[in-house]
mmCIF file of the N, C-alpha and C atoms, coordinates in Angstrom:
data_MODEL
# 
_entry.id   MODEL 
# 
loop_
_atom_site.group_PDB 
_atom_site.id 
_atom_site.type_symbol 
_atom_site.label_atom_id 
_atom_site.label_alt_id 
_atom_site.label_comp_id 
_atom_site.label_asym_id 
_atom_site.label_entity_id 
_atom_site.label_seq_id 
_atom_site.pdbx_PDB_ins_code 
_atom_site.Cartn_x 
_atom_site.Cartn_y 
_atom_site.Cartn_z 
_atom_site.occupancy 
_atom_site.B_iso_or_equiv 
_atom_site.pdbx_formal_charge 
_atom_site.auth_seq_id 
_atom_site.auth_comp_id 
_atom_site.auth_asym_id 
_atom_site.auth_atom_id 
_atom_site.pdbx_PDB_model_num 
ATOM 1   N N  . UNK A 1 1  ? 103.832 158.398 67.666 1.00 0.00 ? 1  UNK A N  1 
ATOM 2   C CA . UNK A 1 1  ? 104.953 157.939 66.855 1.00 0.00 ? 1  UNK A CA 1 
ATOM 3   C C  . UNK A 1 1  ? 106.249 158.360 67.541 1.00 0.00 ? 1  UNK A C  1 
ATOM 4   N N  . UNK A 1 2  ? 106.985 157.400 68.069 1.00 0.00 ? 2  UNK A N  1 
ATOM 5   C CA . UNK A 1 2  ? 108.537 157.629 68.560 1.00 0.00 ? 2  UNK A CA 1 
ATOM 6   C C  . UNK A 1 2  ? 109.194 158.575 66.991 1.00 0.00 ? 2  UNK A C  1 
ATOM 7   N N  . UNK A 1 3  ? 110.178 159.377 67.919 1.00 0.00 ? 3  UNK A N  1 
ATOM 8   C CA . UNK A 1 3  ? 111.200 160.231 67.530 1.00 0.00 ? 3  UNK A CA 1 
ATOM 9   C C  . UNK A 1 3  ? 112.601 159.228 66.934 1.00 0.00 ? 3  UNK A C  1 
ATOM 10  N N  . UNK A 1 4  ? 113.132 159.400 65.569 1.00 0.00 ? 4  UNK A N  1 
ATOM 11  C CA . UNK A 1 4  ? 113.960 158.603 65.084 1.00 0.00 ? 4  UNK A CA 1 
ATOM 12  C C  . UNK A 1 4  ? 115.078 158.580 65.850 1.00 0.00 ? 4  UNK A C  1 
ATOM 13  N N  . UNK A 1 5  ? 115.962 158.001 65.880 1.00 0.00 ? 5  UNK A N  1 
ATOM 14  C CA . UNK A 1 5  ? 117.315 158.363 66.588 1.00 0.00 ? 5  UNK A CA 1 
ATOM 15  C C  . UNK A 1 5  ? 118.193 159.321 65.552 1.00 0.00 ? 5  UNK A C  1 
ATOM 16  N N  . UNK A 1 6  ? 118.781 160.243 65.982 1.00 0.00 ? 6  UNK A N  1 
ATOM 17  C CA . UNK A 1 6  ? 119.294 161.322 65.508 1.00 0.00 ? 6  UNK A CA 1 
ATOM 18  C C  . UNK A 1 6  ? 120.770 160.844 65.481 1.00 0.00 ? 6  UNK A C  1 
ATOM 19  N N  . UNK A 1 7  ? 121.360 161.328 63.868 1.00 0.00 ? 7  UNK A N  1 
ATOM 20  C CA . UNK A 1 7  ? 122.356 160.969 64.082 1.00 0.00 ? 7  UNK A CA 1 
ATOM 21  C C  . UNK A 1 7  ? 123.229 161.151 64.500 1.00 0.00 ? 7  UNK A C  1 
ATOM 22  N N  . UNK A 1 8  ? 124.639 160.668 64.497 1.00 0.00 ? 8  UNK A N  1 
ATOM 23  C CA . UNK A 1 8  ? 125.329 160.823 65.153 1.00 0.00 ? 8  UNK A CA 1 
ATOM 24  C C  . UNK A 1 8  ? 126.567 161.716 64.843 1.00 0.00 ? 8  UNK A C  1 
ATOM 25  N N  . UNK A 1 9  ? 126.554 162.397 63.473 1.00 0.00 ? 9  UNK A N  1 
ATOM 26  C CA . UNK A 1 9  ? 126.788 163.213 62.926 1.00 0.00 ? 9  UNK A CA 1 
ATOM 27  C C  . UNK A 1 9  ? 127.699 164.349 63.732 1.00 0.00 ? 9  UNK A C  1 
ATOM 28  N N  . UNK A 1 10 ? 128.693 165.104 63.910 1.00 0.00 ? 10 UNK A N  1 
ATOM 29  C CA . UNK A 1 10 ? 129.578 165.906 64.510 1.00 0.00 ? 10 UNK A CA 1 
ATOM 30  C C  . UNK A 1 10 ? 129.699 166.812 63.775 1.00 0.00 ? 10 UNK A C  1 
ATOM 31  N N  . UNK A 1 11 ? 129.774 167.151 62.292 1.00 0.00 ? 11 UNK A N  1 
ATOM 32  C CA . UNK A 1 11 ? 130.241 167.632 61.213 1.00 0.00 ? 11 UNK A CA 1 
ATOM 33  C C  . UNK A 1 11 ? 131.823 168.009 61.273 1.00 0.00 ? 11 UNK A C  1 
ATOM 34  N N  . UNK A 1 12 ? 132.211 166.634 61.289 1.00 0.00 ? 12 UNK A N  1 
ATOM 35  C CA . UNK A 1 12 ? 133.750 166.836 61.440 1.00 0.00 ? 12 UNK A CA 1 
ATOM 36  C C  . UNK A 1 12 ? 133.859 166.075 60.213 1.00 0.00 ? 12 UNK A C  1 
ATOM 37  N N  . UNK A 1 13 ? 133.768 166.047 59.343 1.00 0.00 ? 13 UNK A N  1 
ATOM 38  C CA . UNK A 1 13 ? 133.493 165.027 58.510 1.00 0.00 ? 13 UNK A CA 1 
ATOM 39  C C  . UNK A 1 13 ? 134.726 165.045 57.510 1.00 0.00 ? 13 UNK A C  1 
ATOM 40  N N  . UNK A 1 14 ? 134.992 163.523 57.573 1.00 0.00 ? 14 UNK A N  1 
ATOM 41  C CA . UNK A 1 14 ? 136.409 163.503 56.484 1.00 0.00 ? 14 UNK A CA 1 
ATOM 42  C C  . UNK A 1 14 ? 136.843 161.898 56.576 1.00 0.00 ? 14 UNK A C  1 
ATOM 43  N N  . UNK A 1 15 ? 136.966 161.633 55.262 1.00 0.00 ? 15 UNK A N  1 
ATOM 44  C CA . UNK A 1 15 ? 137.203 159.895 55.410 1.00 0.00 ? 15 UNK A CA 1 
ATOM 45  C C  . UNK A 1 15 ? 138.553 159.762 55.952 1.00 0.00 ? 15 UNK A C  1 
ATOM 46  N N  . UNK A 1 16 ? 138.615 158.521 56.810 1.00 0.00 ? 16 UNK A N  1 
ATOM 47  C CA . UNK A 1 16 ? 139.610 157.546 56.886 1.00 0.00 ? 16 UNK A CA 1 
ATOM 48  C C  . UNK A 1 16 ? 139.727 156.239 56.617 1.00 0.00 ? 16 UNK A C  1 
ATOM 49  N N  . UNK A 1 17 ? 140.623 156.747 55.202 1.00 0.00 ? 17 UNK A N  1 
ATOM 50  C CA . UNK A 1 17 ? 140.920 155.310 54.046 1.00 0.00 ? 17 UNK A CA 1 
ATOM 51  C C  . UNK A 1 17 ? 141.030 154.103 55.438 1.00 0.00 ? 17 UNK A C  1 
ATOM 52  N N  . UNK A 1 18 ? 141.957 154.743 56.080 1.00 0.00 ? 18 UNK A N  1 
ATOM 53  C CA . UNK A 1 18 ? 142.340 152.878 56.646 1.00 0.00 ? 18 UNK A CA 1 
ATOM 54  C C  . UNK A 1 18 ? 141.211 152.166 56.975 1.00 0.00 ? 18 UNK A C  1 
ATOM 55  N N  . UNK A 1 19 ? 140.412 153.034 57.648 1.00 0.00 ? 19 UNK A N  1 
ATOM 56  C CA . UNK A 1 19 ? 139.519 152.307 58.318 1.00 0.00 ? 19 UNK A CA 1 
ATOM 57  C C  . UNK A 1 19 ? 138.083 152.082 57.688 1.00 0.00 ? 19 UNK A C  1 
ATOM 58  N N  . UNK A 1 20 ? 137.987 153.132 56.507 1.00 0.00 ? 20 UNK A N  1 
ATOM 59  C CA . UNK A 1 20 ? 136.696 153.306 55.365 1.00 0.00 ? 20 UNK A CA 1 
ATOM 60  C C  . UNK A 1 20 ? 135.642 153.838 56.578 1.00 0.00 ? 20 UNK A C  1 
ATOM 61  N N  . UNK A 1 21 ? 135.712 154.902 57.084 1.00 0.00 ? 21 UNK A N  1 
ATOM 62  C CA . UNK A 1 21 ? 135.391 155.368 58.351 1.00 0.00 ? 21 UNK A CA 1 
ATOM 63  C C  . UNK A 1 21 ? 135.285 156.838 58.685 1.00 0.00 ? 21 UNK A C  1 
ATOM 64  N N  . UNK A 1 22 ? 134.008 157.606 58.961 1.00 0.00 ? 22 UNK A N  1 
ATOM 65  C CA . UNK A 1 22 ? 134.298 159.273 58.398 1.00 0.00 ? 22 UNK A CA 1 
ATOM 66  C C  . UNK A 1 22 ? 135.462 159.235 60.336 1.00 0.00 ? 22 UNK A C  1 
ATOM 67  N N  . UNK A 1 23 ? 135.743 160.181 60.442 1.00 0.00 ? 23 UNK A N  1 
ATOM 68  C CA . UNK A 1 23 ? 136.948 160.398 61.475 1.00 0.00 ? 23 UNK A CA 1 
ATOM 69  C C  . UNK A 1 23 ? 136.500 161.324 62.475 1.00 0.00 ? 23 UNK A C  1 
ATOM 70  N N  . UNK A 1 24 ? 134.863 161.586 62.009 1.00 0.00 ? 24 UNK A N  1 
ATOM 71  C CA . UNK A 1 24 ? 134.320 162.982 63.089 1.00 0.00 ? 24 UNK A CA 1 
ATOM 72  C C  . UNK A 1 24 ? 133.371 161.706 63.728 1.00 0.00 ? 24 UNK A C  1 
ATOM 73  N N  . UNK A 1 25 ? 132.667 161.117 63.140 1.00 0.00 ? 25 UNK A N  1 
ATOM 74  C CA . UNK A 1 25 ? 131.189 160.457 63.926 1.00 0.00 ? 25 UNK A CA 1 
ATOM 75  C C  . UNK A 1 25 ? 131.997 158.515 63.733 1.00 0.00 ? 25 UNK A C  1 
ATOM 76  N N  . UNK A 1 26 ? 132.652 158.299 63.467 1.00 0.00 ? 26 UNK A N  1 
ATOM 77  C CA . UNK A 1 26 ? 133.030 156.524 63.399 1.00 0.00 ? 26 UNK A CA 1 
ATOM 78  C C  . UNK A 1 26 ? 132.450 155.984 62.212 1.00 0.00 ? 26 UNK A C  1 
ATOM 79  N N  . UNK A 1 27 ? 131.069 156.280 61.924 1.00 0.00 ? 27 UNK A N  1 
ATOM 80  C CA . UNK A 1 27 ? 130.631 155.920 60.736 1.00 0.00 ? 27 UNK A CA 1 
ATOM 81  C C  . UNK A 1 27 ? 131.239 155.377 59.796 1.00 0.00 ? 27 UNK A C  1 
ATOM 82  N N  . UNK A 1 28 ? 130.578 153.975 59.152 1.00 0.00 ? 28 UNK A N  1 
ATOM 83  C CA . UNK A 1 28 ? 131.283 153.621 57.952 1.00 0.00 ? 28 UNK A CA 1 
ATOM 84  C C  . UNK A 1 28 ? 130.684 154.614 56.942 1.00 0.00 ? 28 UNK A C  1 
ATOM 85  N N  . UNK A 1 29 ? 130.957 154.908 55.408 1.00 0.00 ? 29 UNK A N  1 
ATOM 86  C CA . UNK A 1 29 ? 130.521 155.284 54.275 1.00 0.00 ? 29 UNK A CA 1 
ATOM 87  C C  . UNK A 1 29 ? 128.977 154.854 54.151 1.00 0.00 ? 29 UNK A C  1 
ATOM 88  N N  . UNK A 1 30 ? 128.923 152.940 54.061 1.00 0.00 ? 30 UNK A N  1 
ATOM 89  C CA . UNK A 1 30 ? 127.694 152.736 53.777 1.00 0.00 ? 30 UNK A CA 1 
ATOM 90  C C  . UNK A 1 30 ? 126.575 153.080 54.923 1.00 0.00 ? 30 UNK A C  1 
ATOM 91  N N  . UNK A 1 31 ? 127.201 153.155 56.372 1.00 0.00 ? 31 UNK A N  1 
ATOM 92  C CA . UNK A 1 31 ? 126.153 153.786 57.257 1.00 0.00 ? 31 UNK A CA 1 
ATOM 93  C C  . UNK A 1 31 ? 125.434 155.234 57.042 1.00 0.00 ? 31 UNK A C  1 
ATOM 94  N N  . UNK A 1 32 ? 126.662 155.744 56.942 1.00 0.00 ? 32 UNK A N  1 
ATOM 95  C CA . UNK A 1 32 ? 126.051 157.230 56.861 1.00 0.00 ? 32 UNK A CA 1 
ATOM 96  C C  . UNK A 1 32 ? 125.126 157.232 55.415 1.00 0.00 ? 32 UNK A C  1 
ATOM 97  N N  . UNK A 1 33 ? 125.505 156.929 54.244 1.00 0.00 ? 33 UNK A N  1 
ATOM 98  C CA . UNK A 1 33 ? 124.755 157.035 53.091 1.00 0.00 ? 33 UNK A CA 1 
ATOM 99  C C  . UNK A 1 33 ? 123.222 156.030 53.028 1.00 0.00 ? 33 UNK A C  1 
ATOM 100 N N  . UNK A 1 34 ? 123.079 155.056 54.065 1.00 0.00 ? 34 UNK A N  1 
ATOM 101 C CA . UNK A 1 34 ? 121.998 154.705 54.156 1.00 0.00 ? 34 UNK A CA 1 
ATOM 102 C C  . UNK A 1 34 ? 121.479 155.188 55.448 1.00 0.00 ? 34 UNK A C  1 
ATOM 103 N N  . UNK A 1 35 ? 121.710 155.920 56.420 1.00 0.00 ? 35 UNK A N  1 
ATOM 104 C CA . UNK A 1 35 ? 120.948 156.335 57.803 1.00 0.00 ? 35 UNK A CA 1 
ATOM 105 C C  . UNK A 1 35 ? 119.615 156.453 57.602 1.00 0.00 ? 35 UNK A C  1 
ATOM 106 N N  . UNK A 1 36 ? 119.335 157.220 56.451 1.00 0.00 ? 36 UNK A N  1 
ATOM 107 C CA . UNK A 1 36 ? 118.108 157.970 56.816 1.00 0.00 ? 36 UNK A CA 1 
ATOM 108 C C  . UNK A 1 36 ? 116.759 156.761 56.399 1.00 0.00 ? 36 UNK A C  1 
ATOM 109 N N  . UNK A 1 37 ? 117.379 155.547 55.700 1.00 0.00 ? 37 UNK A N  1 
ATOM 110 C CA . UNK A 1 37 ? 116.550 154.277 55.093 1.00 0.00 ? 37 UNK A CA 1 
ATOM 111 C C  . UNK A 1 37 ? 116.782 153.343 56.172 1.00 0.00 ? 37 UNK A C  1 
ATOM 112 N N  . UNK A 1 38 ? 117.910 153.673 57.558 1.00 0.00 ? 38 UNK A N  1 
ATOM 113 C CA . UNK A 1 38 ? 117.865 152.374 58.253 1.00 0.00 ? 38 UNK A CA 1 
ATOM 114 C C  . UNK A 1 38 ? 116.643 152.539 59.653 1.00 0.00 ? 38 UNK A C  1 
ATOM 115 N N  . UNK A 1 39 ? 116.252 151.679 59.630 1.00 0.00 ? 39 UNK A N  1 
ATOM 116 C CA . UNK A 1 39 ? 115.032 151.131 61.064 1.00 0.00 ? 39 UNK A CA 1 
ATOM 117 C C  . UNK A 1 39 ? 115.782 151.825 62.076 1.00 0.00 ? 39 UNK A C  1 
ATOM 118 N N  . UNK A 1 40 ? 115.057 151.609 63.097 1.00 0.00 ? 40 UNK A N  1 
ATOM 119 C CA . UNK A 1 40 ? 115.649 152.353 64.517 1.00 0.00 ? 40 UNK A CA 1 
ATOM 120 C C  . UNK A 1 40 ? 116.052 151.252 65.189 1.00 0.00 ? 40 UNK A C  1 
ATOM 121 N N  . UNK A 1 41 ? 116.228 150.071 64.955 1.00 0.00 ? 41 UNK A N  1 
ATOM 122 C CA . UNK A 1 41 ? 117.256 149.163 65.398 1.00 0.00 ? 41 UNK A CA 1 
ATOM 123 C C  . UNK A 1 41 ? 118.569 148.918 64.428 1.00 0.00 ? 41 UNK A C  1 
ATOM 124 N N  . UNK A 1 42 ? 118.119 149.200 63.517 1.00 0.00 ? 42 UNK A N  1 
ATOM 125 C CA . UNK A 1 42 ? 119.717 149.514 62.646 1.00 0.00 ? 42 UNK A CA 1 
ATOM 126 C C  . UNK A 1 42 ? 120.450 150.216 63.349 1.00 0.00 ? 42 UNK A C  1 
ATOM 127 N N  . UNK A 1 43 ? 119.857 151.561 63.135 1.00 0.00 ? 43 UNK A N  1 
ATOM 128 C CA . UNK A 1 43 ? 120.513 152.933 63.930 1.00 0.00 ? 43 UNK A CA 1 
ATOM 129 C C  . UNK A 1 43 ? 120.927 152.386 65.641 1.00 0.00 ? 43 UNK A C  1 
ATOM 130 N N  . UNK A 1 44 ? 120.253 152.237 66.228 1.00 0.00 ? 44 UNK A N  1 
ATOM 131 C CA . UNK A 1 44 ? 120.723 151.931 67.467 1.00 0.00 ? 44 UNK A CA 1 
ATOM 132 C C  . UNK A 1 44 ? 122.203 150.702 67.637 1.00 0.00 ? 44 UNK A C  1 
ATOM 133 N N  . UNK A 1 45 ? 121.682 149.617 66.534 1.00 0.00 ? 45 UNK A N  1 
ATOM 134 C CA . UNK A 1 45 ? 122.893 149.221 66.707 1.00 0.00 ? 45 UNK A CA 1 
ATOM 135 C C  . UNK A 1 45 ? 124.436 149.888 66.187 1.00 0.00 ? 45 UNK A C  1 
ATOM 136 N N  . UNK A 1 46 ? 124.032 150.885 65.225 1.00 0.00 ? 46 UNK A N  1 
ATOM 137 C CA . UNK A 1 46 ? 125.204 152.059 64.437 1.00 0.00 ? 46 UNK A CA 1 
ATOM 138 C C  . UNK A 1 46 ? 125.820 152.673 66.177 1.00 0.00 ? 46 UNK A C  1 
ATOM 139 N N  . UNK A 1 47 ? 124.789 153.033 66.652 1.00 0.00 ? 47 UNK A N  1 
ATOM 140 C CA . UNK A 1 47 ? 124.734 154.336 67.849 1.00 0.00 ? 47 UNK A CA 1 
ATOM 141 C C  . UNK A 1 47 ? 125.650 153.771 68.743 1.00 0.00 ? 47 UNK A C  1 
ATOM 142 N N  . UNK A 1 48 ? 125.550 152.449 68.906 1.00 0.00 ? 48 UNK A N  1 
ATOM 143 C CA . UNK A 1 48 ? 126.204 151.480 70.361 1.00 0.00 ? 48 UNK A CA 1 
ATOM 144 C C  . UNK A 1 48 ? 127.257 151.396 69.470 1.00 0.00 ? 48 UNK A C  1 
ATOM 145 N N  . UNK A 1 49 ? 127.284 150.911 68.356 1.00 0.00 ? 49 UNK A N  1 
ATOM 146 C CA . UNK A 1 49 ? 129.355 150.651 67.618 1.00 0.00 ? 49 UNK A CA 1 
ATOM 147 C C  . UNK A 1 49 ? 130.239 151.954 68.195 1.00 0.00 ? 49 UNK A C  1 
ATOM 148 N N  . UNK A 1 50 ? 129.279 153.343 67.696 1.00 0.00 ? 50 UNK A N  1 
ATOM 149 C CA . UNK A 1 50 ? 130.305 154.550 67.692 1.00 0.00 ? 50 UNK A CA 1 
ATOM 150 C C  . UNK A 1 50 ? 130.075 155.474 69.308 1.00 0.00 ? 50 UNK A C  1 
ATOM 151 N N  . UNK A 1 51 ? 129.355 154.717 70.076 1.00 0.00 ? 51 UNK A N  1 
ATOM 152 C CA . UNK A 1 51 ? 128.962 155.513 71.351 1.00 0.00 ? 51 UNK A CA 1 
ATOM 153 C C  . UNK A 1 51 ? 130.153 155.923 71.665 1.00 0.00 ? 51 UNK A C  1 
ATOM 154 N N  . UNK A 1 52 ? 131.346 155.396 71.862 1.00 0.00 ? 52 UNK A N  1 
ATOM 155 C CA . UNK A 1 52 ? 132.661 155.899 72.508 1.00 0.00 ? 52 UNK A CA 1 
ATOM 156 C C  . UNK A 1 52 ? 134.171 156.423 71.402 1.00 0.00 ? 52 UNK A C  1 
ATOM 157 N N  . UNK A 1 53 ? 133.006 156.916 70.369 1.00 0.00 ? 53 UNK A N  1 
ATOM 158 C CA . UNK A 1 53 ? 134.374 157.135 69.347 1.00 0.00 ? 53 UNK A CA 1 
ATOM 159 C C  . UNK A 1 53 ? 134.816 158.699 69.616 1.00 0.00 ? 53 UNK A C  1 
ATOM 160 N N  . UNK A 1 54 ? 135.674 158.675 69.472 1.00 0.00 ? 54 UNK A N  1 
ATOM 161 C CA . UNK A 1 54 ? 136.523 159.885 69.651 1.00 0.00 ? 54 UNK A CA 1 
ATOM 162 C C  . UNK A 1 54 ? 137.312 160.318 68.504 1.00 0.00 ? 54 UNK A C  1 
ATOM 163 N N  . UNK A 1 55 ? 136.404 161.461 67.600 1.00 0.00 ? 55 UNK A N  1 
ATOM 164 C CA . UNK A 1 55 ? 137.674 161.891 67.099 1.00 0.00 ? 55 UNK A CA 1 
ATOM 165 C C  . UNK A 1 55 ? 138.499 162.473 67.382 1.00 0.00 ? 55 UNK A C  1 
ATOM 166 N N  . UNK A 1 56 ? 139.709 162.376 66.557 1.00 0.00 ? 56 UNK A N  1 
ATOM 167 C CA . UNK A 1 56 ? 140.608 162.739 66.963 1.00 0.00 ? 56 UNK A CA 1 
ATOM 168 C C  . UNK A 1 56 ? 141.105 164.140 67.007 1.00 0.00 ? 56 UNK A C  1 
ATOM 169 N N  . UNK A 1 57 ? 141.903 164.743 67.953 1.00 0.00 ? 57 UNK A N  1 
ATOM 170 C CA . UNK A 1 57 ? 142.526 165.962 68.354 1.00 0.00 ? 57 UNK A CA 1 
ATOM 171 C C  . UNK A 1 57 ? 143.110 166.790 66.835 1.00 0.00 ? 57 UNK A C  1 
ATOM 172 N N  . UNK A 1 58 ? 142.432 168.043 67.231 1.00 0.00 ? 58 UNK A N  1 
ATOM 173 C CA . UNK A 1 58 ? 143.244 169.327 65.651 1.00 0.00 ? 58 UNK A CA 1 
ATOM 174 C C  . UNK A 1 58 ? 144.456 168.634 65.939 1.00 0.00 ? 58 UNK A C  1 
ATOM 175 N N  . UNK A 1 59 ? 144.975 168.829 64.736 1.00 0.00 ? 59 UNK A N  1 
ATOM 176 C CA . UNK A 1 59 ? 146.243 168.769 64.872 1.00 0.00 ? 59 UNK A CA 1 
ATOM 177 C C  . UNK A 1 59 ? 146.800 170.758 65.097 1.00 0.00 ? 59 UNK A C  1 
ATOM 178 N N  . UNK A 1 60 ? 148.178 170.702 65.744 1.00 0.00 ? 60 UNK A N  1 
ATOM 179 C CA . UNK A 1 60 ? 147.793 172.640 66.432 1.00 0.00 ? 60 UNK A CA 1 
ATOM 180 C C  . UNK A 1 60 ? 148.109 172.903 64.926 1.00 0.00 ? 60 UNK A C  1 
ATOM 181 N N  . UNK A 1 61 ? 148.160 174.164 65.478 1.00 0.00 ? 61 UNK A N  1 
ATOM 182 C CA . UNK A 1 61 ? 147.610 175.093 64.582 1.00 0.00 ? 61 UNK A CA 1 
ATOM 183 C C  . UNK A 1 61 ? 149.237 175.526 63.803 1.00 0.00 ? 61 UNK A C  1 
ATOM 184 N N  . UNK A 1 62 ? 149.372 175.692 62.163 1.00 0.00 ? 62 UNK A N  1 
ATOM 185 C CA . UNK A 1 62 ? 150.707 175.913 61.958 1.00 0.00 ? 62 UNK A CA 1 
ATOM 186 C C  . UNK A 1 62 ? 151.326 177.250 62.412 1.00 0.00 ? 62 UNK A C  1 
ATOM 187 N N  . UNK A 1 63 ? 152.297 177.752 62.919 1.00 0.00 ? 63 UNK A N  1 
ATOM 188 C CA . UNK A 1 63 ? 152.860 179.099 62.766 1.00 0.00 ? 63 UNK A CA 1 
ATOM 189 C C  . UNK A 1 63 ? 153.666 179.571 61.605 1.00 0.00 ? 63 UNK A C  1 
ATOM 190 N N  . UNK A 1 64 ? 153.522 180.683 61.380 1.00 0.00 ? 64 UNK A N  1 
ATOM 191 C CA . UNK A 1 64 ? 154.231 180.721 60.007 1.00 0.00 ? 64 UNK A CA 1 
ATOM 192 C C  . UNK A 1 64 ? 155.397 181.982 60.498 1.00 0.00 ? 64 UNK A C  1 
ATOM 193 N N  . UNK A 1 65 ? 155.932 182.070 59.579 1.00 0.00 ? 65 UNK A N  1 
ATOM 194 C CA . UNK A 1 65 ? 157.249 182.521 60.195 1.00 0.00 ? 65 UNK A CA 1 
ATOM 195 C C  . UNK A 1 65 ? 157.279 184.445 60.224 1.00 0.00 ? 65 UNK A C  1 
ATOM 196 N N  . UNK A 1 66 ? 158.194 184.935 60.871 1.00 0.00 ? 66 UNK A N  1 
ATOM 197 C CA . UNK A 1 66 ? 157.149 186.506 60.839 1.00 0.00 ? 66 UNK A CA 1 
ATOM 198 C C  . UNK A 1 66 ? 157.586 187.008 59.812 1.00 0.00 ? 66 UNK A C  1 
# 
């Protein structure tokens, strides 16, 4: 029995309204909440959408004043 494809998961996890899109892994909402029910050609086609997503950079870090 082949090994599922693992997701793609970062645990950076946090929606982006604009895009209805978590902002750590590309994922839509309904992807991630159905992964674990989708085929391994579902998933693969999920895997190839977000292969080159990048989240995005911390924003730095605040300083607070002394």
């Amino acid at each position: 029995m082949a090994t599922p494809i693992a997701s793609p998961c970062r645990n950076l996890c946090a929606l982006d309204r604009d895009r209805a899109a978590c902002t750590g892994c590309g994922r839509t909402i309904e992807e991630i909440v159905h992964w674990r029910s989708m085929t391994d050609v579902q998933r693969a086609a999920v895997m190839a959408r977000v292969r080159d997503f990048a989240p995005p950079s911390s924003p730095p870090a605040r300083r607070t004043a002394p």
